[in-house]
C-alpha positions in Angstrom: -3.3 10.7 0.1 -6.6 9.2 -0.3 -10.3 10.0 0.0 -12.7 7.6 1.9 -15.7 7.5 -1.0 -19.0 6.4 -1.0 -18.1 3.8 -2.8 -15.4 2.0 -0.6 -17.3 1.8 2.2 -18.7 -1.0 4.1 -22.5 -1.5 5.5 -21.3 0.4 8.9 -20.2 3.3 7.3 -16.2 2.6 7.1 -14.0 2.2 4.8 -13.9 -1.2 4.0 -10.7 -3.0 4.6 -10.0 -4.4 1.1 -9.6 -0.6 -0.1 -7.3 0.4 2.6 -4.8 -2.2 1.8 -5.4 -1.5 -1.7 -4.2 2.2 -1.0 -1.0 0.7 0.7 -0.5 -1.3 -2.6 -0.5 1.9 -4.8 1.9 3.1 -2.6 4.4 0.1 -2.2 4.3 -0.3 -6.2 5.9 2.8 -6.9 8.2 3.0 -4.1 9.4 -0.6 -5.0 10.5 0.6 -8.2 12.7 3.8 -7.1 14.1 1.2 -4.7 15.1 -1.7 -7.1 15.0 0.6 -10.6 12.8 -2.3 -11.9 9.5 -3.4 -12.1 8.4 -5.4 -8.9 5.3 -7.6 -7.9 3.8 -8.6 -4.8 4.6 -11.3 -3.2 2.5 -11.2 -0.3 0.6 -7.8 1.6 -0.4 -7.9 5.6 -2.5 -5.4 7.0 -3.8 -4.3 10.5 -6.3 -2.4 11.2 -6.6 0.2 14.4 -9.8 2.1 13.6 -12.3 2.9 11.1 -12.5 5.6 8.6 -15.5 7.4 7.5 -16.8 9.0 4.3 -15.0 12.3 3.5 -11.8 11.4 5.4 -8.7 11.6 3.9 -6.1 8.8 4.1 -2.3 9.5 4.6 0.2 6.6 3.9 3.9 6.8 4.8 6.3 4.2 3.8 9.3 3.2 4.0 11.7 0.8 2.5 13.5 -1.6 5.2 15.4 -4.6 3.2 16.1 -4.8 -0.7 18.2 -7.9 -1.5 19.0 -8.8 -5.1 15.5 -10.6 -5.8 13.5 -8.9 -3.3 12.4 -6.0 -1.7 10.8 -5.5 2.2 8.5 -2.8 3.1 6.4 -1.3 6.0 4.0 1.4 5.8 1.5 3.6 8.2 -1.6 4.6 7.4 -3.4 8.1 9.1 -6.3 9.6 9.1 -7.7 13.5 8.8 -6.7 13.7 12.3 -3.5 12.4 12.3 -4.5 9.0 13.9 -3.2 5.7 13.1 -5.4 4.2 11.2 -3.8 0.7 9.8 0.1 -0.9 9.4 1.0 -2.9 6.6 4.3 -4.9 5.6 5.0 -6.6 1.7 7.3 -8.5 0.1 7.9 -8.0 -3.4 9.9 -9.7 -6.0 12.5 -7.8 -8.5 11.7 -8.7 -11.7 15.0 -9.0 -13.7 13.9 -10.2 -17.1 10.5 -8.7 -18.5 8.6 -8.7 -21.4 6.1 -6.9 -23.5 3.0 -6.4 -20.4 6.5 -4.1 -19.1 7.0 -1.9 -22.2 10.2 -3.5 -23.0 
């Protein structure tokens, strides 16, 4: 879940695009990892957006794995708002990084 702040919102009063798919993002990373047990980065992110969201809202992403091949991994997720409404979709691709170095802990 995430808060719509002051500070990720647009000159009409919404949240501003950039921060929603940025919400999906912290929710694909981790989920990418349970599903490939290895760090992953993104390849590509789409988003659509239905409706707004306004300051004091709170942001619900559910996601779901759909595809993870041996170099990639394919993801959709859904995006609500305090009332339950869909708010955005989003899809990534991400690539499985096999081999990784110090900026991974390894």
């Amino acid at each position: 879940m995430f808060p719509v702040t002051q500070g990720s919102l647009n000159p009409e009063g919404k949240m501003q695009g950039g921060f929603l798919t940025a919400a999906f993002d912290n929710v694909f990373g981790p989920l990418s990892y349970l599903a490939a047990r290895s760090p992953c980065v993104t390849l590509d992110i789409h988003t659509q957006y239905f409706r707004g969201l306004t300051i004091g809202e709170t942001v619900t992403i559910v996601a779901e794995v759909i595809a993870r091949g041996q170099s990639s991994v394919f993801m959709k997720a859904e995006a609500f708002n305090s009332s339950q409404k869909l708010v955005a979709v989003s899809s990534t691709n991400l690539l499985i990084v096999k081999e990784y170095g110090p900026a991974f802990g390894q």
